[in-house]
Kinemage of the C-alpha trace (Angstrom):
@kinemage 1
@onewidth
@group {chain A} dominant
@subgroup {mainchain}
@vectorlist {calphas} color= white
{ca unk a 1} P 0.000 0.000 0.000
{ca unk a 2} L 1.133 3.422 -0.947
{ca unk a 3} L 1.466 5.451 2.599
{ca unk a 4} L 2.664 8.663 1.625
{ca unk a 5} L 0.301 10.681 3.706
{ca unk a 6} L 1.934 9.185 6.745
{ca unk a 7} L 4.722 11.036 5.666
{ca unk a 8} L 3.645 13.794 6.989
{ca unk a 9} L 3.476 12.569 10.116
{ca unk a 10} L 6.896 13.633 11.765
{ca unk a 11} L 8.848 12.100 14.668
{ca unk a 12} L 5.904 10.150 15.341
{ca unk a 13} L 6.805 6.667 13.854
{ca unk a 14} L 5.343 4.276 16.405
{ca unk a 15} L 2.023 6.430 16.200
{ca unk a 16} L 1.749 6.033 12.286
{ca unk a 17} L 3.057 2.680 12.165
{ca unk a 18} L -0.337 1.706 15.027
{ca unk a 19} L -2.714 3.730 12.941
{ca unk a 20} L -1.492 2.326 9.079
{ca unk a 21} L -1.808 -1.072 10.649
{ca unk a 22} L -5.328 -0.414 11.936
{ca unk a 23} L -6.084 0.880 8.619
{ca unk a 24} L -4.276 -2.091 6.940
{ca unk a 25} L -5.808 -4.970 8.641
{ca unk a 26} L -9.728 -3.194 8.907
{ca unk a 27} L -9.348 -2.721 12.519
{ca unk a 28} L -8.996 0.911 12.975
{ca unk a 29} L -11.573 1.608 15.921
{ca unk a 30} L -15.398 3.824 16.282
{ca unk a 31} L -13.056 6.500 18.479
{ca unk a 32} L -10.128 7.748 19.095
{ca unk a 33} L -8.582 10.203 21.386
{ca unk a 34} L -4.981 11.652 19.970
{ca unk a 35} L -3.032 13.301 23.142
{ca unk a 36} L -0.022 15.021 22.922
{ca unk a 37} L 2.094 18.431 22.690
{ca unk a 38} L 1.503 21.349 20.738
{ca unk a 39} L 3.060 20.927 17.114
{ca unk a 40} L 2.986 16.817 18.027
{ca unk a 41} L 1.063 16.102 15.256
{ca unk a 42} L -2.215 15.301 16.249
{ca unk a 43} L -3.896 16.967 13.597
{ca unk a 44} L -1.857 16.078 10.974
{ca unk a 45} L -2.552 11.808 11.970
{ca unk a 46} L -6.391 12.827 12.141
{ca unk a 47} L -5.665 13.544 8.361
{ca unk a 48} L -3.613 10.952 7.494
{ca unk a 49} L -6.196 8.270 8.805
{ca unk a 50} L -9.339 10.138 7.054
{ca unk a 51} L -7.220 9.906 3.788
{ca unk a 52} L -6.477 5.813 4.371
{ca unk a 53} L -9.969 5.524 4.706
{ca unk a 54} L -10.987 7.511 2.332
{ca unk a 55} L -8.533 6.916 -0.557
{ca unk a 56} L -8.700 3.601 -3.137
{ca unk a 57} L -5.093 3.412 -2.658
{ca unk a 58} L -5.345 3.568 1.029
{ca unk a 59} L -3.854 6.464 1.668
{ca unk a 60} L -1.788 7.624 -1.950
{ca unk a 61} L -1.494 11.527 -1.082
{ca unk a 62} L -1.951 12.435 -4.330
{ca unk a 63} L -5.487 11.315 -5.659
{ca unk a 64} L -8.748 14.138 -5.345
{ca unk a 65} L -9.540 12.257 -2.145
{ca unk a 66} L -6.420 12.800 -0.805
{ca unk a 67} L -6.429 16.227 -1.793
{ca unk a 68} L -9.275 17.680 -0.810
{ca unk a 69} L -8.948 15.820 2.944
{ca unk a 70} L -5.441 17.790 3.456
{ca unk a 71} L -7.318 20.966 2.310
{ca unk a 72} L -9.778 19.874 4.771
{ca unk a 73} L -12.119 20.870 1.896
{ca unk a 74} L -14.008 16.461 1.865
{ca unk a 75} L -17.506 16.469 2.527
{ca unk a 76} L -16.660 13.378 4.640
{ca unk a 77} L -14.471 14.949 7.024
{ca unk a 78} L -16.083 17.448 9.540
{ca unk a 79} L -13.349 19.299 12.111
{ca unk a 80} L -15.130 20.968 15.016
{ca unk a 81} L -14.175 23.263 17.345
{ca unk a 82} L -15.688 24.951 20.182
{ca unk a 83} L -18.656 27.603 19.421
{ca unk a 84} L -19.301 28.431 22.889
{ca unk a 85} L -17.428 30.594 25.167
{ca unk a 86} L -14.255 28.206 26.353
{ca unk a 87} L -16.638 25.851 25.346
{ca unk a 88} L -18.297 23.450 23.115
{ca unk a 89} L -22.373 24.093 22.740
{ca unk a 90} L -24.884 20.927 23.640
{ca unk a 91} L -26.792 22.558 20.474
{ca unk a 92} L -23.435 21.544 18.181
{ca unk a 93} L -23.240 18.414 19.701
{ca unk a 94} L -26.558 17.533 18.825
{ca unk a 95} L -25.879 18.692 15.223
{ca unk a 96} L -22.951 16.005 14.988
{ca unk a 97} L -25.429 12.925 16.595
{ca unk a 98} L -27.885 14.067 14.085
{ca unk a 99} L -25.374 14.565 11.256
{ca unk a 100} L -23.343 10.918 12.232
{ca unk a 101} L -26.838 8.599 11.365
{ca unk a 102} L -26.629 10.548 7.497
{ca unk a 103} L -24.525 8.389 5.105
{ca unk a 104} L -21.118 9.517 3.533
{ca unk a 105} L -21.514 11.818 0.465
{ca unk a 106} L -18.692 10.226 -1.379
{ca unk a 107} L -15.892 8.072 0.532
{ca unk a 108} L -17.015 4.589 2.604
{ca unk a 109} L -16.538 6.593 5.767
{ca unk a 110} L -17.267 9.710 7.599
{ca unk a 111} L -14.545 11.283 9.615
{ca unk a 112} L -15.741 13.432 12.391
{ca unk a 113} L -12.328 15.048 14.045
{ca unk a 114} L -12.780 17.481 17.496
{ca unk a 115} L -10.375 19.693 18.391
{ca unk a 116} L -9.233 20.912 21.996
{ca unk a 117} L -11.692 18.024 23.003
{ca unk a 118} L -10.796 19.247 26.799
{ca unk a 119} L -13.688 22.187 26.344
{ca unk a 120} L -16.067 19.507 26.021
{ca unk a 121} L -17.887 20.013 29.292
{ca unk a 122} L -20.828 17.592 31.211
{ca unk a 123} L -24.141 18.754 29.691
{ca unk a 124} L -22.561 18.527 26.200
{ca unk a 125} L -20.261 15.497 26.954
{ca unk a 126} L -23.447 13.651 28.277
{ca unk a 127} L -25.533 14.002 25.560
{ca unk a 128} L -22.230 12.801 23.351
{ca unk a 129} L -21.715 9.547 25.010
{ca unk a 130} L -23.749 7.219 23.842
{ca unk a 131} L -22.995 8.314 19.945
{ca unk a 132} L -19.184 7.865 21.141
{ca unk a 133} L -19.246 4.419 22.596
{ca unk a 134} L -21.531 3.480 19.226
{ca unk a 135} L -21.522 5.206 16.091
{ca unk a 136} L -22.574 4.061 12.999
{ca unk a 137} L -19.894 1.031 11.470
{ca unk a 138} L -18.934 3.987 9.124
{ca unk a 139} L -18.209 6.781 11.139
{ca unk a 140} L -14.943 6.849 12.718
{ca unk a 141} L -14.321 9.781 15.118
{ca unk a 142} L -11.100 11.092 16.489
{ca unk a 143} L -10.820 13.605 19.656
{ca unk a 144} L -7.355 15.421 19.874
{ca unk a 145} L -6.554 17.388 23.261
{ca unk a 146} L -3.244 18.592 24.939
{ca unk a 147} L -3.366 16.769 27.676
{ca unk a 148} L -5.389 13.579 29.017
{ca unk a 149} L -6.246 15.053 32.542
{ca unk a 150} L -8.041 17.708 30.686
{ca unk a 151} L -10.928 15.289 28.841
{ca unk a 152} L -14.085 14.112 31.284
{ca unk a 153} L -13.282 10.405 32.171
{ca unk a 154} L -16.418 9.298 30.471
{ca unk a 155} L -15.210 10.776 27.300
{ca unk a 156} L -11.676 8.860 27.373
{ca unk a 157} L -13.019 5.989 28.279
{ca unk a 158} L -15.217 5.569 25.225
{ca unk a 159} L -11.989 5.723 23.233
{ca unk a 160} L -8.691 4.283 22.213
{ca unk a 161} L -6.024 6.663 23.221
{ca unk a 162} L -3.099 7.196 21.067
{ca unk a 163} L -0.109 9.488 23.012
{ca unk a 164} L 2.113 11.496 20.787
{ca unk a 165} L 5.535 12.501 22.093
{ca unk a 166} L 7.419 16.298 21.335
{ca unk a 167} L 8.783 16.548 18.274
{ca unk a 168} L 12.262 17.792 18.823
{ca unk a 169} L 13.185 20.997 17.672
{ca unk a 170} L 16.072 19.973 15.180
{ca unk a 171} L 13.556 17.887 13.597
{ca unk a 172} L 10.768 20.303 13.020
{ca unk a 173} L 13.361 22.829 11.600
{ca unk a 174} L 14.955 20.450 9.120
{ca unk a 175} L 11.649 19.163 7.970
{ca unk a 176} L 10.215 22.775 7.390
{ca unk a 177} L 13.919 23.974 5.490
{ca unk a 178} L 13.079 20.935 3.299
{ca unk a 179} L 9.536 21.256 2.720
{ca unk a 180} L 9.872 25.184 1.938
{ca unk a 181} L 13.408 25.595 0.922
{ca unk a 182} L 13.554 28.346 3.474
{ca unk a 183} L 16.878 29.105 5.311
{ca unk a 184} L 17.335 27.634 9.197
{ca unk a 185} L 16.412 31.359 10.503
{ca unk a 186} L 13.256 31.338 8.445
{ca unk a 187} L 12.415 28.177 9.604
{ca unk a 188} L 12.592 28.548 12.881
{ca unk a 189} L 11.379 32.554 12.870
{ca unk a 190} L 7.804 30.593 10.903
{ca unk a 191} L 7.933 27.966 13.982
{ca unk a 192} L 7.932 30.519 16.465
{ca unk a 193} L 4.895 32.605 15.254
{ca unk a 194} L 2.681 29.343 14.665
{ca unk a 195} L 3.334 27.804 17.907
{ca unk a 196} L 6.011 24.781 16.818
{ca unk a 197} L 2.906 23.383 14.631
{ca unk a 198} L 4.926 21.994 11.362
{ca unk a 199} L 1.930 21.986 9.168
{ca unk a 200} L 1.301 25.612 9.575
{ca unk a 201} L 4.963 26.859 9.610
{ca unk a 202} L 5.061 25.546 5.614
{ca unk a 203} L 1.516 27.237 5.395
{ca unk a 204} L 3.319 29.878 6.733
{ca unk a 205} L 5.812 30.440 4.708
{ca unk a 206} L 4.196 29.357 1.492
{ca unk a 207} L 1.964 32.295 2.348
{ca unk a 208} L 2.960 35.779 1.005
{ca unk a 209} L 0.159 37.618 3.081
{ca unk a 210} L 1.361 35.616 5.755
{ca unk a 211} L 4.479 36.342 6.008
{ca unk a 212} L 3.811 39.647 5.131
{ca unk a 213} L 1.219 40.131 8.230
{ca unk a 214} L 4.327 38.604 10.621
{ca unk a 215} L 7.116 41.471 9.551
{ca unk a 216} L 4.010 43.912 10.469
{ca unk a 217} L 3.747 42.778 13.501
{ca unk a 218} L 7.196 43.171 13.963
{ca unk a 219} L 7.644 45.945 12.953
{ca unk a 220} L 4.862 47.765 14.800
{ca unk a 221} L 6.277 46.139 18.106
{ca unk a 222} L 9.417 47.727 17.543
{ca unk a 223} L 8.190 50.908 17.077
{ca unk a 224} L 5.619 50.120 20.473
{ca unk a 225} L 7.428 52.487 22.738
{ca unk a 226} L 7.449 55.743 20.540
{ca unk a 227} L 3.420 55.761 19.481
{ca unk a 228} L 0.833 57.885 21.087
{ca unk a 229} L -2.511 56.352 22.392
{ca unk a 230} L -3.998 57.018 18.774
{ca unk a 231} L -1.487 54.956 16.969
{ca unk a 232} L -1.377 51.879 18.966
{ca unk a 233} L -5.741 52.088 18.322
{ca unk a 234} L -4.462 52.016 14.262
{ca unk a 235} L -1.955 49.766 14.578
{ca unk a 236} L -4.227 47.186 16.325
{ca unk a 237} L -6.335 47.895 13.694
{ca unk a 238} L -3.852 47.694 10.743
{ca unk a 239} L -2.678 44.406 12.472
{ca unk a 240} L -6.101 42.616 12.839
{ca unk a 241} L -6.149 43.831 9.026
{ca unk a 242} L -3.313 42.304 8.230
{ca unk a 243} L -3.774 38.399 9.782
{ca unk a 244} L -6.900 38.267 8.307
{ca unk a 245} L -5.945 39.311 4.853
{ca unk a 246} L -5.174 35.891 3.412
{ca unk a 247} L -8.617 34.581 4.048
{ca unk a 248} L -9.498 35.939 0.613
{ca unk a 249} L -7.325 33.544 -0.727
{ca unk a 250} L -9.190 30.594 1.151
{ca unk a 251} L -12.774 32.665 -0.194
{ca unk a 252} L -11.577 32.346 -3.752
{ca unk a 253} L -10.448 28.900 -3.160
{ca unk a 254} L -13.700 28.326 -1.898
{ca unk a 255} L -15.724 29.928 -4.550
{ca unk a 256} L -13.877 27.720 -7.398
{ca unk a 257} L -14.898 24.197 -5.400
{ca unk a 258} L -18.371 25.317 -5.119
{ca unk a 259} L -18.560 26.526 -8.650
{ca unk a 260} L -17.015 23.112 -9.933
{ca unk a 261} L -19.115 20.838 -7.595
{ca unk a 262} L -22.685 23.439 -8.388
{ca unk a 263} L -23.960 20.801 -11.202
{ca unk a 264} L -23.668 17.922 -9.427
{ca unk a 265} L -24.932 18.895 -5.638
{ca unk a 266} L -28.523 19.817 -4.824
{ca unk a 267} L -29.822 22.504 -3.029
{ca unk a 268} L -29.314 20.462 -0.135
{ca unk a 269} L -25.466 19.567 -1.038
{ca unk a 270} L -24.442 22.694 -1.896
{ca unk a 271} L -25.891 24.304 1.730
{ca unk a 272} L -23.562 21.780 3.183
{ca unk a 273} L -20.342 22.659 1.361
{ca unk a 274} L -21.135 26.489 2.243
{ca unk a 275} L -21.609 25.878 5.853
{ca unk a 276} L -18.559 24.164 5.784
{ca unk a 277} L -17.108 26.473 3.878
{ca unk a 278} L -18.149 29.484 6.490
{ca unk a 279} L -16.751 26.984 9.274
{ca unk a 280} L -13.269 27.429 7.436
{ca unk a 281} L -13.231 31.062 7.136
{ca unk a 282} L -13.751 31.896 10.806
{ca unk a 283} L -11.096 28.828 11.388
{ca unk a 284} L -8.365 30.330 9.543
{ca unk a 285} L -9.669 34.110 10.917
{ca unk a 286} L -8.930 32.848 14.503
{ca unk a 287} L -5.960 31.034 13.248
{ca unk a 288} L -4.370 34.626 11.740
{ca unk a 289} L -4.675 36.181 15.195
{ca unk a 290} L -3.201 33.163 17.063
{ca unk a 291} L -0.127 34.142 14.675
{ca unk a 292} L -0.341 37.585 15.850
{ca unk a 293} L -0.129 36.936 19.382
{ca unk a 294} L 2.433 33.714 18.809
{ca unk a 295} L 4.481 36.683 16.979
{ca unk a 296} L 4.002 38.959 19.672
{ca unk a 297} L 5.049 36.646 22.413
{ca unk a 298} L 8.124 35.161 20.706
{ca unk a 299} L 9.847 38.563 19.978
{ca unk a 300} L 8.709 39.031 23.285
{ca unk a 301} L 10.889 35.976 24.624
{ca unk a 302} L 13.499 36.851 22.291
{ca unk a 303} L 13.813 40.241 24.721
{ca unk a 304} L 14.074 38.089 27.569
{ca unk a 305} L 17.103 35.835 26.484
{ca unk a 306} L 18.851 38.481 24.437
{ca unk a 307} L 18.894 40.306 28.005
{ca unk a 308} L 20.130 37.084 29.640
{ca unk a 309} L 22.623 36.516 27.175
{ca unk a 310} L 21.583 33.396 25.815
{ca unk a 311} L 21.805 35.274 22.010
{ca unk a 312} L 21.249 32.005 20.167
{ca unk a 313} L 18.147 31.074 21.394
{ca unk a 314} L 16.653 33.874 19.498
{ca unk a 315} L 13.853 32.663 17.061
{ca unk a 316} L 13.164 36.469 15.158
{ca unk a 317} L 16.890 37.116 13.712
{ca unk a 318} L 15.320 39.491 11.216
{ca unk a 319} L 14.475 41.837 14.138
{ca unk a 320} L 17.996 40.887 16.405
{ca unk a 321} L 19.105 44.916 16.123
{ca unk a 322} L 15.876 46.606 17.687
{ca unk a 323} L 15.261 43.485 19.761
{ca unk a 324} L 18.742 43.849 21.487
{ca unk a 325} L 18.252 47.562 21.806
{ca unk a 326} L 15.254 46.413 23.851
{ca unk a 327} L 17.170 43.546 25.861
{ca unk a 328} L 19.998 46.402 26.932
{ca unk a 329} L 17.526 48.051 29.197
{ca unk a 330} L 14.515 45.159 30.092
{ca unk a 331} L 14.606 43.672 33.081
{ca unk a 332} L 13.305 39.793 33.654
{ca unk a 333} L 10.023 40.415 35.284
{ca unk a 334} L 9.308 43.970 33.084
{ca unk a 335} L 9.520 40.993 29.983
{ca unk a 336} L 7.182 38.516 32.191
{ca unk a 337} L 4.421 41.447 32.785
{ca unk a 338} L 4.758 42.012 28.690
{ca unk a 339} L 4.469 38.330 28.360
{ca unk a 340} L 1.758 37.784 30.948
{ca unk a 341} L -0.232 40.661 28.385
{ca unk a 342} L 0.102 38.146 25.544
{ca unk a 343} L -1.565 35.781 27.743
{ca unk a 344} L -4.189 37.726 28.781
{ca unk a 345} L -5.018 38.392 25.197
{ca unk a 346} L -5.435 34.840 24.513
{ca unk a 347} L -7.668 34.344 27.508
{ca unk a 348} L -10.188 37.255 26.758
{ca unk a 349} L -10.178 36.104 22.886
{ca unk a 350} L -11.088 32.548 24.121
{ca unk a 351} L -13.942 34.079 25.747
{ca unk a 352} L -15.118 35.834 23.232
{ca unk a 353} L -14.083 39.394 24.031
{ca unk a 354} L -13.800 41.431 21.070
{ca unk a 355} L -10.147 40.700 19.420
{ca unk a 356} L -10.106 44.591 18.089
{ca unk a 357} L -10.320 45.167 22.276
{ca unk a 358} L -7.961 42.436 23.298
{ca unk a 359} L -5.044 42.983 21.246
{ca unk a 360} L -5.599 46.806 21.738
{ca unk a 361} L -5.219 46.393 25.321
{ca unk a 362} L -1.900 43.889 24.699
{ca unk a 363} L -0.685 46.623 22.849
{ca unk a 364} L -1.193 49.031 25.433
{ca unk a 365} L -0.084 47.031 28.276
{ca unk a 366} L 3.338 46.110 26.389
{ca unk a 367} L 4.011 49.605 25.418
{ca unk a 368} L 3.997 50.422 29.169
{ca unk a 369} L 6.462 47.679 29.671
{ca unk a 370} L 8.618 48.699 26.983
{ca unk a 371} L 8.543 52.347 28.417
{ca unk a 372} L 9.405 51.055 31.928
{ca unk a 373} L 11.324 47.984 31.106
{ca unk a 374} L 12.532 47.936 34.732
């Protein structure tokens, strides 16, 4: 059997060479639950096993089936993610049991894959349970989360758990220097701003507006300290701008599958590939200010261990000169408070505070840092 979407499955051998036998010997199981690190992979397996079940060739990477599952574009494979505050609704989980009895559209399987399966809380987790422990014999579902404490017992029960280990560091960078053809700094600088996830650093760097939208950010932190209170409002502005600029690519992207699949959907069909489709925008929307903040927070960290001397372990090189004027003058817990801001941004975003509001106030709250880095 052709495997090579396993390939993209990095430093994770054991964990691909478990799942490709499942898939091999039709004994890959109703539910799994995929724990591990940030940037472990997790996402990347839930792919690789949709395409082995969905793909003649059991898994080519190259076929339409393949295709469309790593553009997470397959009418077979539904990714969720919480729609509540911190939370996922009992109203989407009773979408999916509804949704799970419909048969596939096209491959022998339907793939339902939940991210940050942790925000699953009681009411909706008890009103999942019974559809976990016994789907349909063609629905395969996969939960991923950070870390096993984090899931409801009666949720990780219901499932096989597969544990991914770190991916080290040297690893990640070669792969995405091979992938991309970017130099090591590159590499590591696209890392950095999308949080050690492989997948995305290539996206990442493949990405004009992306990479774009990162030396903005940079170069609006560096200039933090000097703005009045009306600049950092347009620069939060500009920024917010900026991350979600490239979503028009994923809009035309979208436009040209809907247009090709029109004569062959119905009404019905086509209302599915546009919610799906609407699903993906505000995906990769929240996904371009996770890069801002990931940004943020490494130049951020760079600050902290250019002042400690530990030059090397900066990730933004392109920025070392104002970043070191910076580190002459910070002190260790001035660069935790700036830090601790990042954090705080992520918090209120996760609960739904306004991201125009949140990153204003990061800004803001750095900028005092930066002016009293002592």
């Amino acid at each position: 059997m052709t495997a090579c979407v396993w390939d993209d499955l990095v430093g994770q051998t054991r964990v691909a060479g478990y799942l490709r036998a499942a898939v091999n010997s039709a004994a890959v199981s109703h539910a799994y639950l995929f724990v591990g690190p940030t940037g472990s992979g997790k996402k990347t397996a839930a792919r690789a096993l949709a395409c082995s079940l969905f793909c003649e060739d059991g898994g080519c990477g190259s076929c339409a089936a393949c295709r469309r599952v790593r553009a997470m574009t397959h009418p077979d494979l539904h990714v969720l993610t919480p729609e509540g505050v911190a939370e996922y609704l009992i109203a989407q989980i009773r979408g999916v049991i509804h949704d799970v009895h419909l048969k596939p559209i096209e491959a022998p399987y339907k793939v339902y894959v939940f991210d940050d399966v942790g925000r699953l809380k009681a009411e909706a987790a008890n009103a999942f349970l019974k559809t976990l422990e016994e789907p349909p014999a063609d629905v395969v579902i996969v939960l991923i989360a950070d870390d096993y404490d984090d899931v409801l017992p009666t949720v990780a029960s219901r499932c096989h758990v597969v544990r991914f280990s770190p991916v080290p560091t040297s690893t990640a960078r070669a792969l995405v220097v091979e992938r991309t053809g970017a130099s090591e700094d590159e590499a590591r600088a696209a890392l950095a701003a999308a949080d050690n996830v492989i997948s995305r650093a290539i996206e990442l760097l493949r990405s004009p507006g992306r990479r774009n939208a990162r030396t903005v950010i940079l170069d609006v932190l560096k200039r933090l300290a000097v703005m009045d209170g009306h600049d950092v409002l347009t620069a939060a502005r500009m920024l917010l701008a900026e991350v979600r600029a490239p979503v028009d690519d994923v809009k035309a992207a979208q436009s040209d599958e809907l247009d090709e699949a029109r004569e062959f959907l119905t009404k019905g069909g086509a209302s599915e590939i546009e919610k799906r489709h609407k699903r993906e925008l505000t995906a990769r929307e929240r996904e371009g200010i996770t890069e801002l903040l990931s940004v943020t927070e490494s130049w951020l960290r760079d600050c902290l261990v250019m002042a400690r001397g530990a030059a090397e372990l900066v990730d933004n090189t392109d920025a070392a000169d104002a970043t070191s004027e910076i580190a002459e003058v910070l002190s260790a817990p001035a660069a935790l408070r700036a830090l601790d801001a990042v954090r705080t941004a992520r918090r209120r975003i996760a609960y739904n505070v306004s991201p125009q509001l949140a990153v204003e106030a990061m800004l803001f709250d750095i900028q005092e840092v930066l002016r009293c880095p002592r």
